[in-house]
Every structure is written in structure tokens, then in C-alpha cells.
Chimera marker file (.cmm) of the C-alpha trace (Angstrom):
<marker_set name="trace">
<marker id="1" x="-2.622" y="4.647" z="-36.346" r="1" g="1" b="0" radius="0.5"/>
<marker id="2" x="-3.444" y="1.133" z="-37.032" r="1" g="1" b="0" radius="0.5"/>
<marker id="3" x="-2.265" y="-1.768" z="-34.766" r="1" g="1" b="0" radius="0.5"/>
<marker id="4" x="0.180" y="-3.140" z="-37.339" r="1" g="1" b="0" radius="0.5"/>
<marker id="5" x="1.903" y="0.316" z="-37.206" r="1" g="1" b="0" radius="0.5"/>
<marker id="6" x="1.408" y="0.562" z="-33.480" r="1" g="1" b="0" radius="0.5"/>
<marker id="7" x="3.185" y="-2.881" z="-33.020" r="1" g="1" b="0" radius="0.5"/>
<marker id="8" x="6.087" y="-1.891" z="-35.418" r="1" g="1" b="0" radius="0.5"/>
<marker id="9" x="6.412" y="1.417" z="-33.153" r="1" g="1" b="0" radius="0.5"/>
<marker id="10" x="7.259" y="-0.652" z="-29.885" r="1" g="1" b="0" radius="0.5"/>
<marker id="11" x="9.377" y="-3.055" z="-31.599" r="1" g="1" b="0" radius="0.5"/>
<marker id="12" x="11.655" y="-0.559" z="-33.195" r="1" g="1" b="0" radius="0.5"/>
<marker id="13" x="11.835" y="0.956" z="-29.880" r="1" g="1" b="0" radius="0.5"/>
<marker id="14" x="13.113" y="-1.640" z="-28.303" r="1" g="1" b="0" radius="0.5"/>
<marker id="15" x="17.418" y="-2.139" z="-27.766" r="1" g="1" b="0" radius="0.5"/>
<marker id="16" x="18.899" y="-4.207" z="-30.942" r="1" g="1" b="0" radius="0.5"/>
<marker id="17" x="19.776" y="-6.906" z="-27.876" r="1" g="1" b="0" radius="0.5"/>
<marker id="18" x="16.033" y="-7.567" z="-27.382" r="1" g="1" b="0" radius="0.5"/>
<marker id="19" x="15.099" y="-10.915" z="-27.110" r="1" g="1" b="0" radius="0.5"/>
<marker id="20" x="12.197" y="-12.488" z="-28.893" r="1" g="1" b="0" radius="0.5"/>
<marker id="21" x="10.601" y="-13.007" z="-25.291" r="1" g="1" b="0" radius="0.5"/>
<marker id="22" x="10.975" y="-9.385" z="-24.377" r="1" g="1" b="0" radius="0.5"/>
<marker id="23" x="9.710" y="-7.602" z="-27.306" r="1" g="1" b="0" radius="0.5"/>
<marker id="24" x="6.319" y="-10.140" z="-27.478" r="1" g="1" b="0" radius="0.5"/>
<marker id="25" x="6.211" y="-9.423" z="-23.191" r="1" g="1" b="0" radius="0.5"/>
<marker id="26" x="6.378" y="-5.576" z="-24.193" r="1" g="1" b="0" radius="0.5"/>
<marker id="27" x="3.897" y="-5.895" z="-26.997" r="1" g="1" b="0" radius="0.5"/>
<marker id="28" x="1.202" y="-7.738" z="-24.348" r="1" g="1" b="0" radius="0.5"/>
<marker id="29" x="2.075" y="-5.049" z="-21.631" r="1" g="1" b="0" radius="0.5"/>
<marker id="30" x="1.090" y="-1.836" z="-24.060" r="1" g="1" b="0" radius="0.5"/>
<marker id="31" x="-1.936" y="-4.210" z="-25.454" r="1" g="1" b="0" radius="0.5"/>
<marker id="32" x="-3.070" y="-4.502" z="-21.873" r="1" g="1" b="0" radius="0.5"/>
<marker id="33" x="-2.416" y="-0.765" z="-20.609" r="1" g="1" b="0" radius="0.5"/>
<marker id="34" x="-4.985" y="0.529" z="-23.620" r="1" g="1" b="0" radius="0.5"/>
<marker id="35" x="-7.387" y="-2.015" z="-23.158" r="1" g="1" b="0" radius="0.5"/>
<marker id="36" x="-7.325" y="-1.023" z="-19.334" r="1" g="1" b="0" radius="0.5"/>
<marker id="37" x="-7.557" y="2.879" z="-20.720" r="1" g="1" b="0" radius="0.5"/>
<marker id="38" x="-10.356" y="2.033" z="-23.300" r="1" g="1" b="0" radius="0.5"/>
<marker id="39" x="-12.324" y="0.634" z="-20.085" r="1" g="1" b="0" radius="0.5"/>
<marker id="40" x="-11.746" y="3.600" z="-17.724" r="1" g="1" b="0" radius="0.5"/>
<marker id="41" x="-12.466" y="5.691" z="-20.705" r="1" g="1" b="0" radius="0.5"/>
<marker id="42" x="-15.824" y="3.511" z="-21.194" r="1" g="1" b="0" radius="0.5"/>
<marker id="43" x="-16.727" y="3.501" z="-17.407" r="1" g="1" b="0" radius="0.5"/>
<marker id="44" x="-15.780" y="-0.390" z="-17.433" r="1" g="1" b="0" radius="0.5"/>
<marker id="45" x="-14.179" y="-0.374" z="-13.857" r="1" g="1" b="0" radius="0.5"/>
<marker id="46" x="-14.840" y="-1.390" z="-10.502" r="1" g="1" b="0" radius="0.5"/>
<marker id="47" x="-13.727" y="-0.049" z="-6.879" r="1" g="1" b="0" radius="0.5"/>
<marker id="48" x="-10.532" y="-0.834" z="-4.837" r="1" g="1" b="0" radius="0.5"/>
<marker id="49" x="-13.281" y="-1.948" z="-2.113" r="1" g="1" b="0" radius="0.5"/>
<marker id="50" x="-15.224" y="-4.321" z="-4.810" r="1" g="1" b="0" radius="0.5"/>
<marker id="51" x="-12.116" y="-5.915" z="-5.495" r="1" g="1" b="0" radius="0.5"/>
<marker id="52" x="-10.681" y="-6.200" z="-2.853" r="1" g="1" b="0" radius="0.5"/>
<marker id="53" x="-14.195" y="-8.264" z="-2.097" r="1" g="1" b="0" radius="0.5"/>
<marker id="54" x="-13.759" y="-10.620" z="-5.512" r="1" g="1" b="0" radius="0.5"/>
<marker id="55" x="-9.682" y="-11.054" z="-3.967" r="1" g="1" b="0" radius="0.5"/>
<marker id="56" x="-11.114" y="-12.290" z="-0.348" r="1" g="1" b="0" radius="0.5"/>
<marker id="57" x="-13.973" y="-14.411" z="-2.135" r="1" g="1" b="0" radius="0.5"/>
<marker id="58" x="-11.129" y="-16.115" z="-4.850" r="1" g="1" b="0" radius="0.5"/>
<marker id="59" x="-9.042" y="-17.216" z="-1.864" r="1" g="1" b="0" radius="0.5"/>
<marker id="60" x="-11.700" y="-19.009" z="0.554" r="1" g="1" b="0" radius="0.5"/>
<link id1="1" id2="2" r="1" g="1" b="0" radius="0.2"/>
<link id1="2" id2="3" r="1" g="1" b="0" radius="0.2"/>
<link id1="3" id2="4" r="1" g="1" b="0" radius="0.2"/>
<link id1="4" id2="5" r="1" g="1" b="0" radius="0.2"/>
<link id1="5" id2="6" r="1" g="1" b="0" radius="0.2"/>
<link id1="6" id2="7" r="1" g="1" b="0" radius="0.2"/>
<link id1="7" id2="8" r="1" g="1" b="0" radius="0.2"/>
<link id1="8" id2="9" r="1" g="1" b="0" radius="0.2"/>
<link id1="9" id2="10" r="1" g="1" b="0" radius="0.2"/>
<link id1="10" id2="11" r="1" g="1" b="0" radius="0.2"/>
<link id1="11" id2="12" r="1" g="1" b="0" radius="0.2"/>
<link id1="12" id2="13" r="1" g="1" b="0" radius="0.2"/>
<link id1="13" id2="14" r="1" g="1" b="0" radius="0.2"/>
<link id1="14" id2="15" r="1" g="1" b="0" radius="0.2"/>
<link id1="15" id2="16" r="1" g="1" b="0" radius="0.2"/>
<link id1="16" id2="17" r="1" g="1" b="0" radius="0.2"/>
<link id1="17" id2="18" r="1" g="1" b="0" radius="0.2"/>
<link id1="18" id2="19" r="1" g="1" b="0" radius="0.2"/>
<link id1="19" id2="20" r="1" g="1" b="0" radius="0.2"/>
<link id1="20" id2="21" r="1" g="1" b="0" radius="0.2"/>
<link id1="21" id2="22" r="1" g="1" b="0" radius="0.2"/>
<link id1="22" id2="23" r="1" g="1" b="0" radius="0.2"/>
<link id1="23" id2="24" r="1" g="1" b="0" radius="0.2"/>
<link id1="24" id2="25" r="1" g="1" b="0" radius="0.2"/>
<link id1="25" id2="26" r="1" g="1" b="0" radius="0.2"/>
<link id1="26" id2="27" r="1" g="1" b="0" radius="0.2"/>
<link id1="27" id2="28" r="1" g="1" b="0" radius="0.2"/>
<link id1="28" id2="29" r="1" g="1" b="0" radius="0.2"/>
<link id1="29" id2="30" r="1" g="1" b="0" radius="0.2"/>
<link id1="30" id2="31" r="1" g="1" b="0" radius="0.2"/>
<link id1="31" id2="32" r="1" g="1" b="0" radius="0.2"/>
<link id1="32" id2="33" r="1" g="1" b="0" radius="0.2"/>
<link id1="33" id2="34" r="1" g="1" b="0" radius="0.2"/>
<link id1="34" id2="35" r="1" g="1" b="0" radius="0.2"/>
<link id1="35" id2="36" r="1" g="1" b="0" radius="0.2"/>
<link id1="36" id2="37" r="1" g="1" b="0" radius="0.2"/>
<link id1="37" id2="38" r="1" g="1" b="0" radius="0.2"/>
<link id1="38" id2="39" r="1" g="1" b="0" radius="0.2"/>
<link id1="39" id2="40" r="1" g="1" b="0" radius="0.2"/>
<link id1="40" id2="41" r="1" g="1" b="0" radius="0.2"/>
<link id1="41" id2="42" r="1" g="1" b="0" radius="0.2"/>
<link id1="42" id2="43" r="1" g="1" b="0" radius="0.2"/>
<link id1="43" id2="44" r="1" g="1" b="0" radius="0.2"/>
<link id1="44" id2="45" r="1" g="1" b="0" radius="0.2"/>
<link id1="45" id2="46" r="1" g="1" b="0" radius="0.2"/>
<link id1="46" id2="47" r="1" g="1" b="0" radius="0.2"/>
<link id1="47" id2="48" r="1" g="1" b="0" radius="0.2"/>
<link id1="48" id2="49" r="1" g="1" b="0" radius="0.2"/>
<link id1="49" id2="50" r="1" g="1" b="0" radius="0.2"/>
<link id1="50" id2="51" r="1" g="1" b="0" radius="0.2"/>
<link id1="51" id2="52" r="1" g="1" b="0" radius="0.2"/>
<link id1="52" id2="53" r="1" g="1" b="0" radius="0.2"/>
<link id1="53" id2="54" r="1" g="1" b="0" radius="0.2"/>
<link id1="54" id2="55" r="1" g="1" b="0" radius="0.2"/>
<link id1="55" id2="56" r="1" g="1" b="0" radius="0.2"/>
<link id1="56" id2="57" r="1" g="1" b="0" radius="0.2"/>
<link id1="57" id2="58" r="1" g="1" b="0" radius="0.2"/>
<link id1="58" id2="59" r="1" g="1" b="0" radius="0.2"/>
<link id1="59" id2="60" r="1" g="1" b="0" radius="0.2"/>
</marker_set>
């Protein structure tokens, strides 16, 4: 499936009533989620205990 037809998917799942705002913020989320899958797939990922590391060292 291409992304043009993977975009037109979530948009004609979403409610007739669907702001502009929601359908872009539901397009973003489900571009996010498989990007986050593609990098789990591709070993990409770090620890709970790493991050939780980069969290302390962002907020000194």
C-alpha cells in the first residue's frame, strides 16, 4: 500500500464531524506509531534504564 492510499485509509475512517485539526493530529499519530515499529523492527531502540538516564540528564 502506498502512503497516499494509507493516508486516504485514516481519513475516510475518521467521523464526517472531524475537524481539519483532528484528522492531520491522527495522520501524525499513525506516521509516528510505524516509524516507532520500523525502529523496533530495525533494532533502533534503547532501554527504559538508558532513558530514563537521557530524561535525568535533559532536566539538570
Amino acid at each position: 500500500m502506498t502512503t497516499k492510499e494509507k493516508m486516504k485509509e485514516i481519513i475516510e475512517a475518521q467521523p464526517e464531524d472531524a475537524t481539519y485539526e483532528e484528522i492531520v493530529r491522527e495522520l501524525a499519530f499513525t506516521g509516528m506509531v510505524e516509524r516507532g515499529l520500523k525502529d523496533a523492527r530495525q533494532g533502533c531502540t534503547i532501554s527504559n534504564e538508558e532513558m530514563g538516564k537521557r530524561i535525568r540528564l535533559w532536566q539538570k
